[in-house]
MIRO-193948 format. One record per atom (N, C-alpha, C): x, y, z. Coordinates in steps of 0.1 Angstrom, whole numbers, plus 5000, padded with zeros to 4 digits. Layout:
REM residues N
XYZ
...
END
This chain:
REM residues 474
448247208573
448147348577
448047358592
448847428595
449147448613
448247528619
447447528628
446947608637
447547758646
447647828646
448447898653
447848058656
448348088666
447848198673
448748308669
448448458667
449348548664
449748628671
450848698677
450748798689
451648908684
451249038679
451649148674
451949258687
453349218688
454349278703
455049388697
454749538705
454749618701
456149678709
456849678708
458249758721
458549878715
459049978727
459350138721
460750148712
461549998707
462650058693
461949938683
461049858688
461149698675
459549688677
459249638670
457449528666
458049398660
457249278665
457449168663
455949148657
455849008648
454648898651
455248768652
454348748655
454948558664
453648508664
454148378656
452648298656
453548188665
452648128671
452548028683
451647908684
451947818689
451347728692
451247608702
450347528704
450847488719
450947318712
452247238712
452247098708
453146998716
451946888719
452746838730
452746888746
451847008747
452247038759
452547138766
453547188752
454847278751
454447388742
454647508742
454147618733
455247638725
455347658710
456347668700
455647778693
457147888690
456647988685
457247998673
456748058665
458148118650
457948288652
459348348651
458648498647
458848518628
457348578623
457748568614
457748678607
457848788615
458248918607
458649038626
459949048616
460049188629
460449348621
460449408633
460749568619
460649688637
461249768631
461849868633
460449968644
460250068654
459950128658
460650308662
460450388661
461250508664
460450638671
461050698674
460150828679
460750918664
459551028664
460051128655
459451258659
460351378654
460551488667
459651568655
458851598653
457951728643
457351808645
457451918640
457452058650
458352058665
457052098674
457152088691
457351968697
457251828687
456651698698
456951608692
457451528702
457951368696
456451268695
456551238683
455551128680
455950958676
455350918677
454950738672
454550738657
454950658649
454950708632
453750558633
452350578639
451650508638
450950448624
450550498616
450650448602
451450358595
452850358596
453950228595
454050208601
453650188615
453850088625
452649968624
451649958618
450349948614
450149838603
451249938595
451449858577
452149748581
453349798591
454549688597
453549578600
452849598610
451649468612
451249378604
451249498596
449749378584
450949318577
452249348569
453149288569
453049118571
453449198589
453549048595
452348988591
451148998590
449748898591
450148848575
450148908569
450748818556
451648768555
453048768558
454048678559
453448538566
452448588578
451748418588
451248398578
450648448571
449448388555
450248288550
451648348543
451948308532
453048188535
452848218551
453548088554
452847918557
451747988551
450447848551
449747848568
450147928572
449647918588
448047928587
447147858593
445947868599
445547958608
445048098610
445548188624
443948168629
443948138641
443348128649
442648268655
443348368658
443348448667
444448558662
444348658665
445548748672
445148868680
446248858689
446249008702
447549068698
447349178702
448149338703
448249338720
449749368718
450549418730
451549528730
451449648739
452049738732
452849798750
453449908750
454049978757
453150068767
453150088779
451750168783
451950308781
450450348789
449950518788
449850598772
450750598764
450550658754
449150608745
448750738735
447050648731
447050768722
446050718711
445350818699
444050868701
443650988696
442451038696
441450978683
440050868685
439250928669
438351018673
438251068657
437051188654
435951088657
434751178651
433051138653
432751038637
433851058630
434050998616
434750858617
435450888626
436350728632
437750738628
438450868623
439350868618
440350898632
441850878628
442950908639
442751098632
443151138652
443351298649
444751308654
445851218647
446751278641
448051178652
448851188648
449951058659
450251068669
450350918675
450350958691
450950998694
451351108706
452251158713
453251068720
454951068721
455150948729
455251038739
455750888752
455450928766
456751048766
457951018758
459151118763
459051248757
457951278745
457751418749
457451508763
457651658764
458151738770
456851808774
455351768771
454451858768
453951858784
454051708795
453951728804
454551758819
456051838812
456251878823
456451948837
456351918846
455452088861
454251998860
453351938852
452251908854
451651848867
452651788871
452251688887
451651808896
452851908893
452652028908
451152088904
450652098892
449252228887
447952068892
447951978890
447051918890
446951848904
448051868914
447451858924
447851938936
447352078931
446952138931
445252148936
444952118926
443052038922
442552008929
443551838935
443151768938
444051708947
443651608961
444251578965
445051468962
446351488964
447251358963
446851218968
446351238982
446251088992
445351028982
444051118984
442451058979
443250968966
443251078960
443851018943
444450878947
444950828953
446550748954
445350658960
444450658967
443250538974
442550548962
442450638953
441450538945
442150498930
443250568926
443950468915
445050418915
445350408926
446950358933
447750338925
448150478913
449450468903
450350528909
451050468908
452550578910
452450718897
452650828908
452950958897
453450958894
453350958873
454550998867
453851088852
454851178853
454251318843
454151238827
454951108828
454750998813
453251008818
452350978827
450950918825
449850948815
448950898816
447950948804
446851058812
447051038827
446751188831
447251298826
448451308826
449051428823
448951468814
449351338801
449051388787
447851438784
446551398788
445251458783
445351578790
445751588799
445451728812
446151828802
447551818794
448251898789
447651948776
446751868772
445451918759
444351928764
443851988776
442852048779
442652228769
441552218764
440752348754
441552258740
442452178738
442952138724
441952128713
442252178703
441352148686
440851988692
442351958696
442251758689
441151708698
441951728711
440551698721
439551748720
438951868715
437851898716
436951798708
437651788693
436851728684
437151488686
437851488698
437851388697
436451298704
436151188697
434551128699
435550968713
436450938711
436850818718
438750848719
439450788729
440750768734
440750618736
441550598726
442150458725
443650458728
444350348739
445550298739
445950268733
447350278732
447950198715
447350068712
447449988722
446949858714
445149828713
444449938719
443549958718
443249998698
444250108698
444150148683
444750038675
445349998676
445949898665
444649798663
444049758675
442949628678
441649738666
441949858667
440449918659
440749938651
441549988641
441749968629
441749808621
442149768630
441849538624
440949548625
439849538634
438249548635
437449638633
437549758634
436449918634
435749858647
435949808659
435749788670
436449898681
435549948687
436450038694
436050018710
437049978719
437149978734
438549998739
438349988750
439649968762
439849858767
440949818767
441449668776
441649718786
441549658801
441749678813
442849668817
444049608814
445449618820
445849748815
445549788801
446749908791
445750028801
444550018800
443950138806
444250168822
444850068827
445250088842
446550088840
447350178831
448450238834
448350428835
446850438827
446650588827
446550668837
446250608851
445950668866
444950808861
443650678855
442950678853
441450618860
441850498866
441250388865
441150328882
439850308890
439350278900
440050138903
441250178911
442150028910
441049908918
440149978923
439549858935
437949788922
437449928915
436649858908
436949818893
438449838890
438449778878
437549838866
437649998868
436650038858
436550188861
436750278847
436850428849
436450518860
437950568871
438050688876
436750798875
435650818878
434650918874
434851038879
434951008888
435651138905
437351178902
438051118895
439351158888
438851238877
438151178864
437851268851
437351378851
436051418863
435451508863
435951588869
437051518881
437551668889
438651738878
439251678868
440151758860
439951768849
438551768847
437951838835
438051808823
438051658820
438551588807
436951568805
437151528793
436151488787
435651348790
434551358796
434051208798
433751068787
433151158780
432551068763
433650998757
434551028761
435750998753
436550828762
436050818772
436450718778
435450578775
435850458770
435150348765
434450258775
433950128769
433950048775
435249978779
435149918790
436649818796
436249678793
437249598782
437249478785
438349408792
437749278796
439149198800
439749118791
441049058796
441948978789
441548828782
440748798775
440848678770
439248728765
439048858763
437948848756
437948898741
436948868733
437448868719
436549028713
437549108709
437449238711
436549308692
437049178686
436149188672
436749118657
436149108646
436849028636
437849068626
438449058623
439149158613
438249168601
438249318600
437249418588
438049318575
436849328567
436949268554
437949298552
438449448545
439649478538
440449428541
440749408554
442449388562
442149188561
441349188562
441048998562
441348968546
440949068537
441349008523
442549048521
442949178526
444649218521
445649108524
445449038540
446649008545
446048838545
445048798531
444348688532
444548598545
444048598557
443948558568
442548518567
441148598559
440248548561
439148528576
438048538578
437248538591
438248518605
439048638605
440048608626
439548708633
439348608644
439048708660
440748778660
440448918668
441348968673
441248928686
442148928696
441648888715
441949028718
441449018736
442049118743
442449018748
444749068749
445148978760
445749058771
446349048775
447249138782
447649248778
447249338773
447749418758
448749538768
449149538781
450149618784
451049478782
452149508776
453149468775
453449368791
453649398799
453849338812
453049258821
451749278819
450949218818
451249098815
451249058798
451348958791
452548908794
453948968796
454948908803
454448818819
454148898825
453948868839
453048728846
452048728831
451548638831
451648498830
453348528820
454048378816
455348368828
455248418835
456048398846
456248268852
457448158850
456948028849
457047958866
456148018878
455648028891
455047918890
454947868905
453347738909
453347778924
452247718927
451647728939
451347858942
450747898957
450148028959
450848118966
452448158966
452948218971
452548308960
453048468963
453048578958
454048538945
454048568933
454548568922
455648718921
456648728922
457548808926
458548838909
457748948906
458748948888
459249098888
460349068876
461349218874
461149178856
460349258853
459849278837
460949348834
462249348825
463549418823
463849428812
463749488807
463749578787
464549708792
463849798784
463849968782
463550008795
462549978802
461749998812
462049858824
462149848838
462549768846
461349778853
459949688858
458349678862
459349548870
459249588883
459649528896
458149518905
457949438909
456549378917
455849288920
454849228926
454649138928
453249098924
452549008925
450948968917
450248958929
449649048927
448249008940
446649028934
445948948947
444448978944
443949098946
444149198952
443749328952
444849398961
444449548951
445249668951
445549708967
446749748968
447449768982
447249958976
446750048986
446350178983
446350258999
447350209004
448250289016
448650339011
448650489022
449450649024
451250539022
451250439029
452750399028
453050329015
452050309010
452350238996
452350388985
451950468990
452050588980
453450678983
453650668991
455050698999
455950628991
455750468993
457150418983
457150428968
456050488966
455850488949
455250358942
454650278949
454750168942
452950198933
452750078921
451850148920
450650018918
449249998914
448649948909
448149928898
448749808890
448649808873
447549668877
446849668866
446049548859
446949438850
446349318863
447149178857
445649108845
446348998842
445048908835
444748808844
443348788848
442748698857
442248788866
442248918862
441849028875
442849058885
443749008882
445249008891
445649168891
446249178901
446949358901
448449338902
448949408893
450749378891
450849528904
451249478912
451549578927
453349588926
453649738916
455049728913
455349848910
457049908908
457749978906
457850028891
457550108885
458350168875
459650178874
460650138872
461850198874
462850208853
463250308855
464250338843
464650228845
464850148827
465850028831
467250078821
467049918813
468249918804
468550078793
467350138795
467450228786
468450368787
468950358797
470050458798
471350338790
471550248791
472350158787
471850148766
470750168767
470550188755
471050288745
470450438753
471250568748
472550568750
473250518758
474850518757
475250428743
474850308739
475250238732
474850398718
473650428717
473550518707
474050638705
474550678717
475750798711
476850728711
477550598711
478950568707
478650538690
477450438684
477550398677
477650578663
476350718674
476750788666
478150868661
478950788669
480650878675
481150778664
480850668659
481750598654
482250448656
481850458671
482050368681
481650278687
480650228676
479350128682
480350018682
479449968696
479949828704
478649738707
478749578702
477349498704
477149508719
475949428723
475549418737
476349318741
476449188732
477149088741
478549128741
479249218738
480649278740
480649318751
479949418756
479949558768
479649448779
478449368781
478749288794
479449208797
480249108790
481849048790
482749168793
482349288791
483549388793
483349428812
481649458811
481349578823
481549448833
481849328833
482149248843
483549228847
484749268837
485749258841
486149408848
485649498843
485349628853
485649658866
486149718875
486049718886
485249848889
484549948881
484050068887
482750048895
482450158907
481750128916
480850258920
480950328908
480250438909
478550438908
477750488917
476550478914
475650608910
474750568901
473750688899
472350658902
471250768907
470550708908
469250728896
468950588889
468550558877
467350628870
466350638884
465150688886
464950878886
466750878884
466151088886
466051158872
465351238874
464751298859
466351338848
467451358862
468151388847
469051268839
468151158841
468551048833
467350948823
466351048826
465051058816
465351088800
465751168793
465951188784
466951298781
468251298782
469151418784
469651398768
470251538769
471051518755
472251438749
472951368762
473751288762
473851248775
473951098773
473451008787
474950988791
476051008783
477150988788
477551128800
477151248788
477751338800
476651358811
475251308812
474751318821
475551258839
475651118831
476551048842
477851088847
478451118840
479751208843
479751348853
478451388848
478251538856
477551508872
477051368873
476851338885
477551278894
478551238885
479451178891
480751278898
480451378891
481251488895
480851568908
479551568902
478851678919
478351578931
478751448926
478851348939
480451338945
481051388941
482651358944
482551198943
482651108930
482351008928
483450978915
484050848915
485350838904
484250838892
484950918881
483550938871
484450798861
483550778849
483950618843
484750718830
485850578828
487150618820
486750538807
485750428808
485650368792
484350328792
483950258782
482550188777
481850118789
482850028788
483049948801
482549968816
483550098821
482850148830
481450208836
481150288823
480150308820
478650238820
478750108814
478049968815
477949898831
478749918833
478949848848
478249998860
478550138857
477750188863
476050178860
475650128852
474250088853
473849988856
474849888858
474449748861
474049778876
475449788884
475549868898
474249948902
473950048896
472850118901
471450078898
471350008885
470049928885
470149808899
471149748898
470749638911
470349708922
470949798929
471049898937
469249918944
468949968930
467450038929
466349898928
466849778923
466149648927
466149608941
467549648948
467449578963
466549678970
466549838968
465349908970
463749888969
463449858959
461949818957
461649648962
462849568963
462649458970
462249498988
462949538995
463149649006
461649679007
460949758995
460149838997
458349728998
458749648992
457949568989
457849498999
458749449007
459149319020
458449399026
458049529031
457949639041
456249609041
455349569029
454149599029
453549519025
454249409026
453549229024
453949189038
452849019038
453048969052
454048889053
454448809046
456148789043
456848799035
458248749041
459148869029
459348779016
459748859002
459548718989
460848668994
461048548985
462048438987
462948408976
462448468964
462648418950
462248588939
462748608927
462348658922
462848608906
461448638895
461848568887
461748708877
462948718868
463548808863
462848728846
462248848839
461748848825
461648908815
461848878801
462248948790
463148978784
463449058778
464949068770
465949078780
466249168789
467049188800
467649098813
466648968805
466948808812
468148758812
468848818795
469848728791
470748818796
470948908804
472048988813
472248908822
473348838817
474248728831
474548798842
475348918840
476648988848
475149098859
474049178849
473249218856
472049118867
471849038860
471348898871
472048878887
473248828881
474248828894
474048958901
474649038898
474549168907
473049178912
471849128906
470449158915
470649058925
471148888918
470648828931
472048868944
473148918940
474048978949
473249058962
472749158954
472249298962
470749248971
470349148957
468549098972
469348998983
469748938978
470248798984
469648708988
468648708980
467448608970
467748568960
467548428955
467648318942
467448418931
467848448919
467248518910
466948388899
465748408892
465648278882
465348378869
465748348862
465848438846
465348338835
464248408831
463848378821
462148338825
461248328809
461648318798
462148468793
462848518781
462948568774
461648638768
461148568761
460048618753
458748558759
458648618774
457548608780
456148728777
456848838772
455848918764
454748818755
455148788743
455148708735
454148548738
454648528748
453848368756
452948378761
453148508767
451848528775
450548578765
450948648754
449848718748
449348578741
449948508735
449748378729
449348298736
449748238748
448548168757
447348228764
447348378767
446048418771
444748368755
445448448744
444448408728
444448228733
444948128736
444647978736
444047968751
443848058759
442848068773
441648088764
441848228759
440248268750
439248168741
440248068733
440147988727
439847838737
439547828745
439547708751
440647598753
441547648750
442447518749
443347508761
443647658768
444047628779
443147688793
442847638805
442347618808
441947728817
443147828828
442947898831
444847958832
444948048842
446248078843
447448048849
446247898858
447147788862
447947708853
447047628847
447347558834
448247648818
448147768825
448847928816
450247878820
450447868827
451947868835
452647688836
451447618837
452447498839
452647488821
451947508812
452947548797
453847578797
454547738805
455547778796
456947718812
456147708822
457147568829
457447448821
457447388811
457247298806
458147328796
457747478787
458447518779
459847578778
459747618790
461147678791
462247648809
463347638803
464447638821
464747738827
464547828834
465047928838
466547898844
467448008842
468847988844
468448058862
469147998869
469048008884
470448078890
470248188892
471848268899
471648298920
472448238922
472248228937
472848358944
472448428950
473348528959
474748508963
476048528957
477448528965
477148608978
476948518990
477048558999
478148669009
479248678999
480048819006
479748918998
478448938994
478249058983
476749118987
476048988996
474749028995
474649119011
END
């Protein structure tokens, strides 16, 4: 019977579990159950169908069961800012809201208003975005829900309390809510109270490799796993990527977390919370080890997503490894810029692009193809920017950037970043989400040693493919 660690990776279209283990040296994973994620639009507001997303879980813990696995451990990693309310009974008041509901928007302008912008930005150094969990709670100020809610849990905060009836905050997922005292690592007080949230409602903070509680009888007998610690690992999603970033020595750690979402930035020991760092937008997220992910939000693949979803609704679906063999033989050179609200959630991402491409006097795209390659183009575009922006407010400039997650295996998009930085780009791992939440649970566990020894693992474990700058491009 195998020893193995479990990591319940939550992304905004899929949930995975992946048990892991480290042999030889080398960390080996299986995934042994994956399943489906969605938003759903009822009444006024798009929600998270948290309940099956839940069951989806326990699923997976029994498939590890019944696959004879030994589980050691498991952590929850999920997407940030979004979160559930419990009652004073412990119950959910009702599904979470996702970030691309509509309920927060204008909100930036009414709340600071309140309060000042600078101060705010020196003491939670997030970048403002109306997705935050500022805004969402600010937008249910006098609510039934809020009124009667006893605690605010993060998603993977909630997933971790329904396994255990343990209820806290992890410190990476809670330092996405611009919320959170970037310098002390621990609840905004002078944020909550100047905007009138409920205090009671905000937990204790733990950190990453601490063990957050056991799985409650029921769920230990349903999904026979029997006596398991849950961890806290990195439970923001990026985090746990960022962590398996396969780096050495003490230069700055320089990553582009690239899914749905593109988290461009670099790893440092404390929060950078300049008027010029609030200027470029950059923001301060919570790493594991106490580390601060000092980075960019940026739209990623997900406009590239919604186009694949309105062709496949037209009839027309085309795979992913099609469209970038295509958007490379392309010649279009049209750019958008990725980060403007009207490529947030439009009713159709094709004619969004088209209509900008119009009132830019810009050749608008003739096929799939085109279309593909205008987001390749403009994502790199908006990388050589936050590289740019980043060189500006470190003491030297990076050298290297190591590109992570699903959006690794983008040959044609790789090239075009290391084109536009004209810096080494190294890609990979893939499923650094995943590695990282599984080796932080075997940090918890003693077996690996710290996040030195975190990293010479998944060096070990994996090659990163290496794309060099074509120097008449960069």
């Amino acid at each position: 019977m195998k020893n193995v660690y479990l990591a319940a990776d939550f992304g905004g279209g899929s949930g995975r579990v992946i048990a892991g283990w480290i042999e030889d040296g080398c960390l080996v994973m299986d995934e042994v159950h994956r399943f489906g994620n969605r938003q759903v639009r009822l009444g006024d507001h798009i929600f998270w169908d948290f309940p099956a997303l839940f069951e989806d879980m326990k699923a997976g813990l029994k498939a590890a069961a019944s696959k004879g696995y030994k589980v050691r451990s498991i952590g929850v990693d999920t997407w940030g800012v979004d979160f559930g309310l419990i009652d004073s009974d412990g119950q959910l008041l009702g599904n979470p809201v996702c970030y691309r509901d509509d309920r927060t928007a204008g909100l930036a302008d009414e709340v600071f208003r309140s309060i000042d912008a600078k101060e705010h930005y020196g003491i939670t150094g997030i970048q403002v975005m109306e997705i935050n969990t500022l805004f969402q709670l600010y937008s249910m100020k006098g609510s039934a829900q809020l009124n009667a809610a006893k605690q605010l849990l993060f998603m993977p905060d909630l997933f971790s309390y329904f396994l255990t009836g343990v209820a806290n905050n992890e410190y990476t997922i809670a330092s996405t809510s611009e919320l959170l005292d970037a310098r002390k690592r621990d609840w905004s007080w002078e944020t909550i109270r100047a905007l009138g949230l409920p205090e009671h409602i905000f937990g204790e903070i733990v950190m990453p490799g601490c063990v957050r509680g056991k799985l409650r009888g029921d769920i230990a007998e349903d999904t026979g796993l029997g006596d398991v610690d849950v961890v806290a690992v990195g439970s923001h999603d990026t985090a746990s990527a960022v962590v398996a970033v396969p780096a050495s020595g003490d230069a700055p750690v320089a990553f582009l977390s690239s899914g749905t979402w593109s988290l461009l930035g670099v790893e440092l020991p404390e929060p950078i919370l300049s008027e010029e760092a609030r200027i470029a937008e950059f923001t301060n997220e919570g790493g594991v080890g106490g580390k601060i992910r000092f980075l960019q939000n940026i739209t990623g693949l997900w406009i590239l997503q919604r186009l694949m979803a309105e062709w496949k609704e037209r009839g027309e679906e085309v795979a992913y490894d099609e469209i970038v063999p295509a958007a490379a033989e392309s010649c279009f050179s049209s750019i958008i810029p990725v980060a403007d609200a009207a490529f947030m959630n439009p009713h159709s991402m094709e004619k969004a692009i088209c209509d900008y491409c119009v009132a830019t006097s810009q050749p608008v795209p003739q096929s799939k193809a085109d279309f593909a390659r205008c987001v390749f183009l403009s994502l790199a575009g908006k990388y050589r920017d936050a590289i740019a922006g980043l060189n500006a407010l470190l003491p030297t400039p990076l050298e290297r950037l190591h590109i992570i997650g699903g959006g690794s295996q983008n040959t044609l998009l790789n090239q075009l970043t290391a084109d536009a930085l004209g810096i080494p780009v190294w890609a990979g791992p893939v499923e650094a989400t995943a590695m990282g939440n599984i080796l932080v649970q075997a940090m918890a566990a003693g077996e690996v040693a710290d996040v030195t020894e975190l990293r010479d693992v998944v060096r070990r474990s994996v090659t990163p493919r290496i794309f060099e700058p074509n120097k008449s491009e960069s």
